[in-house]
C-alpha positions in Angstrom: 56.6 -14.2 -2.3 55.7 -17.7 -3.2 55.6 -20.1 -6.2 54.3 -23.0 -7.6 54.9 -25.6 -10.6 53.7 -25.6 -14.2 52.8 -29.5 -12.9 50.4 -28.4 -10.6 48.9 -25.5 -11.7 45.9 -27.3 -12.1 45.8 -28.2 -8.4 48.9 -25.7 -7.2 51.6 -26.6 -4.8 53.8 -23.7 -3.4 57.3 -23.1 -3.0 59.2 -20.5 -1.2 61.7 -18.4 -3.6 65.3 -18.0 -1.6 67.7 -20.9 -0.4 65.5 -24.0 0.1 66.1 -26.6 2.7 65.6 -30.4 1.9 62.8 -30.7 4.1 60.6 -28.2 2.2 56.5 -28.8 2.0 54.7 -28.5 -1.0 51.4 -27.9 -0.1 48.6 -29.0 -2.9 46.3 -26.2 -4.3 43.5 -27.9 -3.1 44.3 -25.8 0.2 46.2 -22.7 -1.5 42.7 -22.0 -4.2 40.6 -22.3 -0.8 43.0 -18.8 0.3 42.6 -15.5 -0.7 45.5 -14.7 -3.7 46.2 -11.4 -4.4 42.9 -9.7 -2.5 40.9 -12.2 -3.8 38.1 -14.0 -2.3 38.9 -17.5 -4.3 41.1 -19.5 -6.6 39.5 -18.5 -9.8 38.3 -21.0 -12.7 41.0 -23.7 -13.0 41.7 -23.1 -17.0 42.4 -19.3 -16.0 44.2 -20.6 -13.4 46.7 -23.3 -15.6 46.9 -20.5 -18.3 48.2 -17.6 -15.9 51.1 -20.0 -15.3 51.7 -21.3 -18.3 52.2 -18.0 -20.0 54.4 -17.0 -17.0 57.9 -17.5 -16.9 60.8 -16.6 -14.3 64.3 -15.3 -14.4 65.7 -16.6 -11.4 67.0 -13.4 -9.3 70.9 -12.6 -9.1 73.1 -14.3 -6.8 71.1 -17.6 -7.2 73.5 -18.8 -9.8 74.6 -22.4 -8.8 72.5 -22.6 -5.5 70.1 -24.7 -6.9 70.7 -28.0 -8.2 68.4 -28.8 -11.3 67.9 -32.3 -13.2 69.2 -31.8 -16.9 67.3 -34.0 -18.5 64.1 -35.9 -17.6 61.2 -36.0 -20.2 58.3 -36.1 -17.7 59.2 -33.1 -15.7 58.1 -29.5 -15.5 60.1 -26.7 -13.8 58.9 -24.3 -11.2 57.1 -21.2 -12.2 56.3 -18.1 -10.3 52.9 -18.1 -8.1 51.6 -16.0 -5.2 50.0 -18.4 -2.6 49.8 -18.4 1.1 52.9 -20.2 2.8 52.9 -24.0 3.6 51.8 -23.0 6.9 48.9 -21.2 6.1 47.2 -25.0 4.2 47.7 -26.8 7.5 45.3 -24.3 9.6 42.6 -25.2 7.1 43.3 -28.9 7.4 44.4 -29.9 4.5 47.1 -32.6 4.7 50.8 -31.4 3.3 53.1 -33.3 1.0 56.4 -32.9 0.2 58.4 -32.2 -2.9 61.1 -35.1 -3.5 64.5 -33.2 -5.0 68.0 -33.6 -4.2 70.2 -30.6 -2.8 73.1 -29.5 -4.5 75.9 -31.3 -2.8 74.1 -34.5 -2.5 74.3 -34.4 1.5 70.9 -35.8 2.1 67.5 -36.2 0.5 64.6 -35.2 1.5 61.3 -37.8 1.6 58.0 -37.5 -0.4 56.2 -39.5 2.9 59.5 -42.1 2.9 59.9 -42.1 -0.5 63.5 -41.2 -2.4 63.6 -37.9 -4.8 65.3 -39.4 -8.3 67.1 -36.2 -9.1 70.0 -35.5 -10.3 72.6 -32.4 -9.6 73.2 -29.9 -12.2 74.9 -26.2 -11.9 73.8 -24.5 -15.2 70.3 -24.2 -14.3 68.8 -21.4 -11.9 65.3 -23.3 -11.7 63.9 -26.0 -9.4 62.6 -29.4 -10.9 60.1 -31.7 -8.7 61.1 -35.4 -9.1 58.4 -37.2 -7.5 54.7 -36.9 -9.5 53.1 -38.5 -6.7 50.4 -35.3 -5.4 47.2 -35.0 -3.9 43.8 -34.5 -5.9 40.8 -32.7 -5.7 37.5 -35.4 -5.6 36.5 -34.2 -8.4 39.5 -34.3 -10.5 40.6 -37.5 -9.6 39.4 -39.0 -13.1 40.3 -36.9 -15.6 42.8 -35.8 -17.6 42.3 -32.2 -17.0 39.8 -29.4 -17.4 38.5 -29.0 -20.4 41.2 -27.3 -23.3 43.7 -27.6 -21.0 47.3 -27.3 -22.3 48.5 -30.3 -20.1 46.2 -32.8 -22.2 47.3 -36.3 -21.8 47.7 -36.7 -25.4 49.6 -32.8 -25.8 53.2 -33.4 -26.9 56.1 -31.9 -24.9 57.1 -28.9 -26.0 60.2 -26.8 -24.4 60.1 -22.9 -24.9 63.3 -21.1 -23.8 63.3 -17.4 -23.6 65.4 -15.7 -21.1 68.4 -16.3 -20.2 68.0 -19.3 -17.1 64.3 -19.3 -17.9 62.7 -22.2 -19.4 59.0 -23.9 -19.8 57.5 -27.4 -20.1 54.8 -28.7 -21.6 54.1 -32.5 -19.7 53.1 -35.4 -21.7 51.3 -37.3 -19.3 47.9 -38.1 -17.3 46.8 -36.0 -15.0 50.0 -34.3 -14.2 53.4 -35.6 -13.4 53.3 -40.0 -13.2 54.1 -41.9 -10.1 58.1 -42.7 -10.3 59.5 -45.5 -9.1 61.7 -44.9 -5.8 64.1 -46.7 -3.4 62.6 -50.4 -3.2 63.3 -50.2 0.9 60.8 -47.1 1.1 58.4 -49.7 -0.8 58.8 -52.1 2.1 57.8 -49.8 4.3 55.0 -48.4 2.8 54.0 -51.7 3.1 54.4 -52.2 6.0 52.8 -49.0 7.5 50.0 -48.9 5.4 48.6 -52.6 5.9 49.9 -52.9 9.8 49.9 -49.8 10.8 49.4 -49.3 14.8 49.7 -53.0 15.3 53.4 -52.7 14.2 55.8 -53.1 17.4 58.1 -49.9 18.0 60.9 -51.1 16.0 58.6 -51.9 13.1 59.7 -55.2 12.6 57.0 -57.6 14.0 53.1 -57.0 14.3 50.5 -58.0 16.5 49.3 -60.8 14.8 46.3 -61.6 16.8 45.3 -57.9 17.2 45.6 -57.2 13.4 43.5 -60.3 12.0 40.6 -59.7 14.9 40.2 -55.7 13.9 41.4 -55.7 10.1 40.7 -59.0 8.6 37.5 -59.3 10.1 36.6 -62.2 7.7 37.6 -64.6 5.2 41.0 -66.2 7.7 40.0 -69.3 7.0 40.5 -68.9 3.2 44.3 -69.2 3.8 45.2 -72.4 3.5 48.3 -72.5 5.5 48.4 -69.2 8.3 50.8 -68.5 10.0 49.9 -70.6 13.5 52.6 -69.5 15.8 51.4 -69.3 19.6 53.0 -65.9 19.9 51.3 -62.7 19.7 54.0 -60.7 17.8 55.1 -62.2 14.5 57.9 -61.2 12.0 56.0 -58.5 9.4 57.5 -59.7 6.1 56.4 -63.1 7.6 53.3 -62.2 8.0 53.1 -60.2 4.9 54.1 -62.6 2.9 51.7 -65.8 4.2 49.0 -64.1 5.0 48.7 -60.3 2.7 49.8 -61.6 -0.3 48.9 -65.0 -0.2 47.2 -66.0 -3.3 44.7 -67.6 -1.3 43.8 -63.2 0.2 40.8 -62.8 -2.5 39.0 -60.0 -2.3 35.2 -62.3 -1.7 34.3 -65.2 -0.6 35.3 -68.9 -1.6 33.2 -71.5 -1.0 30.5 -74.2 -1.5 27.3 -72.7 -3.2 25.0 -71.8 -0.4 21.5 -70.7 -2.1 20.0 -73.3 -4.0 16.9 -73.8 -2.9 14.6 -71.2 -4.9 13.0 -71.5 -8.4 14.8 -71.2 -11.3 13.4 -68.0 -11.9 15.1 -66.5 -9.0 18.5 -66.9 -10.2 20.6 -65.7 -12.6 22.1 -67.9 -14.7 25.4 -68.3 -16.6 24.4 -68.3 -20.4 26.3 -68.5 -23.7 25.4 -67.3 -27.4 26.1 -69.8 -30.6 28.0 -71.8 -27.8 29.2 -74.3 -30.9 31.2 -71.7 -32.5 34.9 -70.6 -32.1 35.2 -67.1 -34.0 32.7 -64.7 -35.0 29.3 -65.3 -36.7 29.7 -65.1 -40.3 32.5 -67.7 -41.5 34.0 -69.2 -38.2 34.1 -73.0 -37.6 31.5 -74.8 -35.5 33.8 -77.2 -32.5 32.7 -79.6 -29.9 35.5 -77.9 -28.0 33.9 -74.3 -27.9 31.4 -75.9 -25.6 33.7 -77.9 -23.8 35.8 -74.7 -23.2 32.4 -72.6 -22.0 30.9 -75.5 -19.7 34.3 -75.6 -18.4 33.9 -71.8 -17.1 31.2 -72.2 -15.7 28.3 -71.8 -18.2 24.9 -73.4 -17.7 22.7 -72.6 -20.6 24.2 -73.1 -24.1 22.6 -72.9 -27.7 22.5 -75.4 -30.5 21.1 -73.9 -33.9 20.0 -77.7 -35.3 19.5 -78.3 -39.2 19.0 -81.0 -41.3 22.8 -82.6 -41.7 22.2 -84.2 -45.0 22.2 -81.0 -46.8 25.5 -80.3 -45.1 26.8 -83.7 -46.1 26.4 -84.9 -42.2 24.4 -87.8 -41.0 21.3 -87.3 -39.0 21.0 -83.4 -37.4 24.0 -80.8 -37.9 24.8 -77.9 -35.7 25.5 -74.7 -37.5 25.0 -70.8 -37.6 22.3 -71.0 -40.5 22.7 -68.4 -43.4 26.3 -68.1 -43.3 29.1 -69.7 -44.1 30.5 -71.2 -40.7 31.6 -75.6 -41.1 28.5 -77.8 -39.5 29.4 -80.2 -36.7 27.2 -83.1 -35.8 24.6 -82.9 -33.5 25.6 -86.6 -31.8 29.3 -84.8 -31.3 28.0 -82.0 -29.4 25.8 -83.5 -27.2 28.5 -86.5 -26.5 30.7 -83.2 -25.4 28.3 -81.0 -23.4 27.5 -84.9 -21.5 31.5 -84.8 -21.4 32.4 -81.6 -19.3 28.7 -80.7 -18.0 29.2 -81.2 -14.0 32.9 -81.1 -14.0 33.1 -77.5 -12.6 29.3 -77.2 -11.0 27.1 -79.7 -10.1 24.1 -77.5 -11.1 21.9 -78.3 -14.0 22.9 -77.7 -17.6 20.2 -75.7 -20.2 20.3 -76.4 -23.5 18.4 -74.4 -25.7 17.5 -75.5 -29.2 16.8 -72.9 -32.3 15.3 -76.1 -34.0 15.0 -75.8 -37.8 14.8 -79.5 -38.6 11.3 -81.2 -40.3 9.6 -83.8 -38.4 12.0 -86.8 -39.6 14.6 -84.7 -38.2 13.0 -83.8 -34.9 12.7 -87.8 -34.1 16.2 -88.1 -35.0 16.9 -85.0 -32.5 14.5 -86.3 -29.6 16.4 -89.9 -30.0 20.1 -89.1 -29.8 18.6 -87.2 -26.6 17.5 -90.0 -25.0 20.3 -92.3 -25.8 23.2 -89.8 -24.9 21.9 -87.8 -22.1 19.8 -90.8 -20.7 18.2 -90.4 -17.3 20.1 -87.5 -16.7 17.5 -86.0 -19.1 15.2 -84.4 -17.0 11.5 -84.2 -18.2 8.6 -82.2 -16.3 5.3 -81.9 -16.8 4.4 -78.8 -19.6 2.1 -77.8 -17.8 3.7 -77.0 -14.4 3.3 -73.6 -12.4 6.2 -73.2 -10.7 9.9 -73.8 -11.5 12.1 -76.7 -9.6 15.0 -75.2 -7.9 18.7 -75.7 -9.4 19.5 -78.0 -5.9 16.4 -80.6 -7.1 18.0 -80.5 -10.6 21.9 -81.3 -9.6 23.8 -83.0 -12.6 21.1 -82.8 -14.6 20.1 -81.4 -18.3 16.8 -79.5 -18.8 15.9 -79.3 -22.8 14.3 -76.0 -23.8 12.9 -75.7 -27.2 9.2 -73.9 -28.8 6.2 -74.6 -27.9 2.9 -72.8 -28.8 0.7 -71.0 -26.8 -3.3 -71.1 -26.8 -6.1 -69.5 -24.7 -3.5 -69.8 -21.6 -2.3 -73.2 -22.1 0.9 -75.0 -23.9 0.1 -76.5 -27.6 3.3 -78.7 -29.5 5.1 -77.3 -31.6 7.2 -80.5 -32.4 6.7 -83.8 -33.0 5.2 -85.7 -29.6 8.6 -87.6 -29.5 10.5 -84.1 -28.6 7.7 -82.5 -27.1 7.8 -84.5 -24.1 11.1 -84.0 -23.6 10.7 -80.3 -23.8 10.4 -79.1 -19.4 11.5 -75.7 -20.5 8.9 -74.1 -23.1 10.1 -71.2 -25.6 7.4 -69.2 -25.8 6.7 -65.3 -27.8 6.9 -62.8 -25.3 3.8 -62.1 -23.6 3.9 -59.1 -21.4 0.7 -58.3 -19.5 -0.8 -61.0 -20.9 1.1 -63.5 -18.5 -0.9 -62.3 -15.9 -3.6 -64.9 -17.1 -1.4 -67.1 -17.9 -1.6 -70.1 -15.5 2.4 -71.6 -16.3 5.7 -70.6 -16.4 7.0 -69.4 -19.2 10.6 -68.9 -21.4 10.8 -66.1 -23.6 14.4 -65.1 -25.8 14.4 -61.4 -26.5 17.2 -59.7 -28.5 19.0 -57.0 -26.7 16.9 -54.1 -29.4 13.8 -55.7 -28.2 14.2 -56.0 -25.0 15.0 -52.4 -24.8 11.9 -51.2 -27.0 9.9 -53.6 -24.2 11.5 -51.2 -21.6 10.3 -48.3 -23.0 6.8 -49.5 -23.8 5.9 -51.1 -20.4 8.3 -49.6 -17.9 11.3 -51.4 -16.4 9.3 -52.4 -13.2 6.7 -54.4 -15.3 9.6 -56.4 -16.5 10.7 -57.3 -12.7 7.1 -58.2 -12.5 7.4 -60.1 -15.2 10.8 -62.0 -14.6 9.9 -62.9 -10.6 7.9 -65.8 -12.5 8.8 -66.1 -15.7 12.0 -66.9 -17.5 13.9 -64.3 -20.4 16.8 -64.8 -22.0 18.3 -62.1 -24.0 20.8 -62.5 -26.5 23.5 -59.6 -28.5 21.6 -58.4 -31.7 22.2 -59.4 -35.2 24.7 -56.6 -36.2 27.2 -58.1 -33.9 28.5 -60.4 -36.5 32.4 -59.8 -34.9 31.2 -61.7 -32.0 31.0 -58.5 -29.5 28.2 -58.1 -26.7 25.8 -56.5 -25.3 25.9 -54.7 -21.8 24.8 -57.5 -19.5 23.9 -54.9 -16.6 20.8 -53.9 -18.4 19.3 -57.0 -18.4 20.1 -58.1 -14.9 18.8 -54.7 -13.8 15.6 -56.0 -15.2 15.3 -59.2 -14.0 16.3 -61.2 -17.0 18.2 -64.4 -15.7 19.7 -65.8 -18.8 22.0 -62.8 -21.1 23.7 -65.2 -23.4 26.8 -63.7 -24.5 29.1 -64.6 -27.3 32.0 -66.4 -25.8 34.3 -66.5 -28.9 35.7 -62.8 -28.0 36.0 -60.0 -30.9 38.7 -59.2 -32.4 38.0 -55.6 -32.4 37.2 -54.8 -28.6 38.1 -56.6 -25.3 35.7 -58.5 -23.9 34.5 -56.1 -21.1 31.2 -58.0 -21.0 32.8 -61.0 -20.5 34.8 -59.9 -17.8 31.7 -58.4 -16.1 29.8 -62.0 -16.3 32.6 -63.5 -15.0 32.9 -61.4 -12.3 29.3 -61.6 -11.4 29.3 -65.5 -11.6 32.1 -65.6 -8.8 28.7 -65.7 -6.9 27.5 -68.1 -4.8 30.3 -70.8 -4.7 30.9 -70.0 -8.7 28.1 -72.9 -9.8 26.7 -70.9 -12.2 23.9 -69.9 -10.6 23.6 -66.3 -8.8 20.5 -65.6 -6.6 18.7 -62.3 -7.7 17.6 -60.0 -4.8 14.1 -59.7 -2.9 13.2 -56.5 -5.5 13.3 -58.5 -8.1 11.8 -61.7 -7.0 9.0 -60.4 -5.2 5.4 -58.3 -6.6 6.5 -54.9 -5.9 3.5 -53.6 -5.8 2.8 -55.8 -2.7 6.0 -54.1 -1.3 8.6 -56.5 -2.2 12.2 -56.1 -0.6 14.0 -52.5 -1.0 18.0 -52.5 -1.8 20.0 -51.1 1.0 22.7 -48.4 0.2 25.9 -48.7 1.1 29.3 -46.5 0.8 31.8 -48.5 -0.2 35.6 -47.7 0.2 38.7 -48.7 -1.6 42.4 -48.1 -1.3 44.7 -49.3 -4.0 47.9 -49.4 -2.3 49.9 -50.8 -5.0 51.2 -54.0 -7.5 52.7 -57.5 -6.9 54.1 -59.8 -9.3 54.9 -56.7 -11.9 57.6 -58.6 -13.7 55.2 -60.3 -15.7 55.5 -57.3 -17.6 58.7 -56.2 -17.7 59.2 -56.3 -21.4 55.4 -55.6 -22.0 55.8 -52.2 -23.6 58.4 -52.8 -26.2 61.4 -54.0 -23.8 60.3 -51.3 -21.4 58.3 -51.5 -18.2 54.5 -50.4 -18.6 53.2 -47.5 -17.4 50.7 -48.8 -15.0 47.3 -47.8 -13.9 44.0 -48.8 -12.9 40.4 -48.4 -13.6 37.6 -49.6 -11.0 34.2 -50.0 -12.5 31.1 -50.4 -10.4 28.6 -51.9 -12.6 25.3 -51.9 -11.0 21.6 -50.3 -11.7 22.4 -47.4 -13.6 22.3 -44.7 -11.0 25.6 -46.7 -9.8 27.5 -47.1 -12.6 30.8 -45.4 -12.1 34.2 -45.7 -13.4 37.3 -44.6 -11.1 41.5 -44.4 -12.4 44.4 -44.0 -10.9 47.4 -42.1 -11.7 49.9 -43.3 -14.0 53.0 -45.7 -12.2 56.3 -45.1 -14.3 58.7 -47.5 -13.6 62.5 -47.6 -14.3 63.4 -50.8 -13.4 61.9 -54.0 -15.6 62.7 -56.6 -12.2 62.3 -56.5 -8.7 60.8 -54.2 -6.1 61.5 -50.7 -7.6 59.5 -52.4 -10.6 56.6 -53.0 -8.2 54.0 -50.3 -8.7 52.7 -47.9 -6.1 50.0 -45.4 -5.8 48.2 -45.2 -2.0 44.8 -43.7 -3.5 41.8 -43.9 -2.1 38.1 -44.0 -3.5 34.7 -43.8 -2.5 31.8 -45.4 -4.0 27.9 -44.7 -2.5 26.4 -47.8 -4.1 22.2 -47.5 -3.7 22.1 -51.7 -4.5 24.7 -53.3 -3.7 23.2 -57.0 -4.1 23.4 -56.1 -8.0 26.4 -54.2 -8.0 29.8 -56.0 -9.7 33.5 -54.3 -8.3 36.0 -54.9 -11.7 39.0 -53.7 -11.5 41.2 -53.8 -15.3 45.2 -52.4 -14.9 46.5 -50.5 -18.1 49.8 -49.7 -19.9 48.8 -45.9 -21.2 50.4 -45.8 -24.4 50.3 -42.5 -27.0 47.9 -44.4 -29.2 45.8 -47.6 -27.4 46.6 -48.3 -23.5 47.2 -52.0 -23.6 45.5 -54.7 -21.2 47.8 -55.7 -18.0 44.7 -57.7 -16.4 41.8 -57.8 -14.7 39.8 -59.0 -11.9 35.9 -58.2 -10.8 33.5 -60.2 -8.1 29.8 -59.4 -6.6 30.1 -56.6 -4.2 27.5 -59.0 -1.8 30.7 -61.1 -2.2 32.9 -58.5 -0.4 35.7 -59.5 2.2 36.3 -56.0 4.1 40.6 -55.6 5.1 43.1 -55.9 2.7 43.1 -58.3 -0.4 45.1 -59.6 -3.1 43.0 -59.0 -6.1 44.7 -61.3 -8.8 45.3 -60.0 -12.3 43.9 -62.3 -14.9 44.2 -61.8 -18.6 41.5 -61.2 -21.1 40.5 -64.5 -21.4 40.3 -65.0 -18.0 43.5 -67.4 -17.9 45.7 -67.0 -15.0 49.2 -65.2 -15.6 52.8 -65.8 -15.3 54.0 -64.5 -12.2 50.5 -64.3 -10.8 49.9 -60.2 -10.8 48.0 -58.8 -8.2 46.9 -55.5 -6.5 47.1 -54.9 -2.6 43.5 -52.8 -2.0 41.9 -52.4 1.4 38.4 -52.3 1.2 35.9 -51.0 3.4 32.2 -51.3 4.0 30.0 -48.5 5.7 
């Protein structure tokens, strides 16, 4: 007869009852529900399947006193529970890869290795039961991301509970995600996990050096000049934690491509471009204060549209025009000061043109004013176009310059002022209503803002590929709606899905949710050199019903191996070690959206490289348009009431550097951290 473990009862994993010898398999369930139990023809239904078990318990036969060693005490462990399943032997004819159980024999002799990692437990006489120290198993596909089926009893949020009945029986309910977590192990079985795993069959026999040459050619088959100092050694085989070291875990290894921007030549419509919300303020809507440094900070990041709400400043107390969110109680700033600023830190991270939109509620006295302190502090760098133009410039024929958007009217097909001539003709970006269909017979290009409700009421009333139509020539910015007074966002994938170029996003972050938005326009602005300025794909630049460009699937594959740089957080979780994991989010069109986790790492040590998480698991994303699609990966502490942010990191999947990368772990701002924490992926394009 055979058993298997309250911990995988979900997946199974079976054990044989008798005298066990270190080297035992565990084989996952995933094989043993595929073979016939009992006369069966199948498995049966997974909740049937964890319930059987859990309601089972098992006296351990006589004469097994004191031939077992059993951990005493260990709070995220479950004992071994009776189970009929074929022999270990019987899962490797079907092909289904074996794993073994870490534990520790009685008398300490010798351990046996979950692949090359140490078991953690510890001996113990007075128990008649077997304990599994290692929570590293294998998954089912569709089980990866989950806590468990639905009502089950192992719930990641379920409290241990311990049941004794019998005499040497006992039962465990697991507090934790999707079965036992990850533990941490002998930090030289972390070296060579390494080491196998990146190198593999270019290691030499004693494991110590790799082909160099070999490795880079048919691994890293891009990206080696990103490393600013490789390792340039004449010799084929090179030391591997050399080689490791310099060029794996370089900081320099990122995941996509660094470099100059290299599309600049299309119309401004083509693009999509960085854009901020209420770019003057530094909190949320309602009572924050308005600060030449907010736009400093945003231009800085690589922003190229941002929004001035302009007012008459005498009723504020301020000379000339004021900036300010109107109808609330946020502190007005000049509009001299701003302008002085955006002049200030405008090209000094891309040399690509700055938009600034104006929501202008100043009289005419006010709008010379405004149209003046243009012309004196922007100066020639003011670019001015004729109104009338039907076509865009590209951003490469507007390098370090500003373009002023502001309203204009629209009659019988043509631009009418809307300001005062002195503003007007400085205007080379009009801010018209929305026309839809109507821009068919509309001989210019057009600017239209849209709030986020709008836009999606548009979607519904014309159909989302009228709105490609529509953006392939015209511009639409789209911007969070009004309830979003704590400064949150809107979902910036919708709109690029649609075509819309500019989503202006709050950048003042909310204090209620992280800024996931943020992270994802961030990501997506890694783009083309980071200036700002992303090129949208043939589908949406094109007439598609002329039979515009088609996106090109692709299956994308990922391997999170494990963590560098962990003792950032070594006294992140309340003097304690986190317990690590990872979520993956492809953000693309919506058939592509996907979000992907890992186990849970549990560290025991705070330092060093048993601190250093590992998980080795792999994931498969089939990604039907890629050239919209944005990788972001975000590392967690799970915690019993709100997992905490480690960091994240997300780029353009058109972006991608297939081998293996160093994706760096940034915080939610976006700031680098202390320590520089990273994950080791391999990723893979077919």
């Amino acid at each position: 007869m055979w058993f298997s473990c309250t911990s995988c009862s979900a997946y199974g994993c079976g054990l044989p009852v008798g005298k066990v010898p270190s080297d035992i398999i565990c084989s996952p369930k995933a094989a043993a529900s595929e073979m016939p139990r009992d006369g069966s023809q199948d498995g049966g239904e997974e909740d049937a399947d964890e319930k059987d078990v859990l309601d089972r318990t098992w006296t351990p036969p006589s004469g097994w006193e004191g031939d077992l060693a059993v951990p005493q005490e260990h709070s995220d462990l479950t004992v071994w529970t009776p189970r009929e399943v074929q022999p270990p032997e019987a899962s490797s004819q079907i092909g289904r890869q074996t794993r073994r159980c870490c534990w520790r024999c009685r008398d300490e002799a010798e351990r046996c290795g979950h692949d090359g990692e140490e078991g953690s437990g510890e001996q113990s006489g007075a128990s008649d039961t077997i304990t599994p120290t290692c929570g590293s198993r294998d998954f089912r596909e569709d089980d990866k991301f989950r806590r468990m089926p639905a009502g089950s009893r192992l719930d990641l949020l379920q409290p241990m509970k311990i049941r004794e009945g019998k005499k040497g029986s006992i039962r465990l309910y697991m507090k934790g995600m999707c079965g036992l977590p990850l533990n941490s192990f002998d930090a030289t079985n972390r070296d060579q996990i390494f080491h196998e795993e990146v190198f593999g069959r270019f290691l030499s026999a004693d494991g110590k050096s790799v082909d160099i040459l070999a490795w880079r050619s048919e691994v890293q088959s891009g990206g080696a000049d990103l490393i600013t100092d490789p390792l340039r050694s004449t010799s084929q085989f090179l030391p591997v934690e050399e080689v490791l070291a310099a060029e794996v875990l370089s900081e320099h290894n990122l995941p996509h491509w660094v470099r100059d921007p290299e599309v600049l030549d299309r119309p401004l419509a083509h693009y999509w471009i960085n854009s901020s919300h209420n770019s003057y303020l530094r909190g949320n809507q309602l009572t924050s204060d308005c600060s030449t440094e907010a736009l400093v900070s945003l231009l800085n990041q690589g922003v190229r549209v941002v929004e001035l709400d302009v007012y008459e400043g005498q009723r504020y107390g301020i000379q000339g025009p004021c900036v300010l969110h109107g109808g609330t109680m946020t502190k007005a700033i000049s509009l001299e000061a701003c302008l002085e600023a955006i002049r200030s830190a405008a090209f000094t991270r891309s040399h690509c043109p700055v938009i600034i939109t104006l929501e202008n509620h100043l009289k005419e006295a006010g709008q010379r004013q405004c149209a003046a302190l243009l012309q004196e502090i922007l100066g020639p760098a003011l670019y001015v176009r004729s109104a009338t133009a039907d076509s865009w410039p590209s951003p490469g024929e507007l390098q370090d310059c500003f373009i002023l958007r502001d309203k204009v009217m629209v009659e019988k097909g043509t631009y009418r002022p809307a300001r005062v001539p002195e503003l007007h003709a400085l205007i080379s970006m009009g801010n018209v209503k929305f026309l839809g269909e109507e821009s068919s017979n509309f001989e210019t290009c057009t600017s239209s803002s849209i709030s986020e409700r709008k836009l999606h009421q548009i979607k519904k009333q014309v159909g989302p590929q009228a709105l490609r139509r529509y953006t392939s020539r015209h511009l639409v910015r789209t911007y969070p709606a009004s309830f979003r007074v704590d400064s949150s966002n809107l979902d910036p994938q919708d709109s690029w899905e649609l075509g819309c170029q500019m989503v202006a996003l709050n950048g003042q972050g909310s204090i209620f949710f992280h800024p996931h938005s943020a992270w994802l326009n961030a990501a997506k602005f890694r783009g083309n050199g980071g200036c700002g300025f992303v090129p949208k794909p043939q589908h949406l630049t094109r007439n598609t019903r002329l039979g515009g460009g088609r996106p090109h699937p692709v299956l994308l594959r990922v391997k999170i191996l494990g963590g560098d740089g962990w003792e950032t957080f070594k006294d992140f979780d309340m003097g304690k070690a986190p317990d690590s994991y990872v979520c993956i989010e492809m953000a693309g069109v919506t058939e592509d959206r996907i979000v992907r986790k890992t186990q849970v790492f549990t560290a025991t040590e705070r330092t060093g490289k048993k601190a250093q998480p590992i998980w080795r698991e792999n994931f498969e994303f089939c990604v039907t348009d890629p050239e919209l699609a944005t990788l972001l990966f975000v590392a967690w502490d799970q915690d019993v009431d709100f997992d905490d942010l480690l960091g994240q990191y997300g780029f353009p999947l058109s972006e991608l550097l297939p081998g293996w990368r160093r994706v760096p772990l940034l915080s939610g701002s976006g700031e680098p951290q202390e320590g520089n924490p990273a994950l080791l992926c391999h990723f893979e394009l077919g």
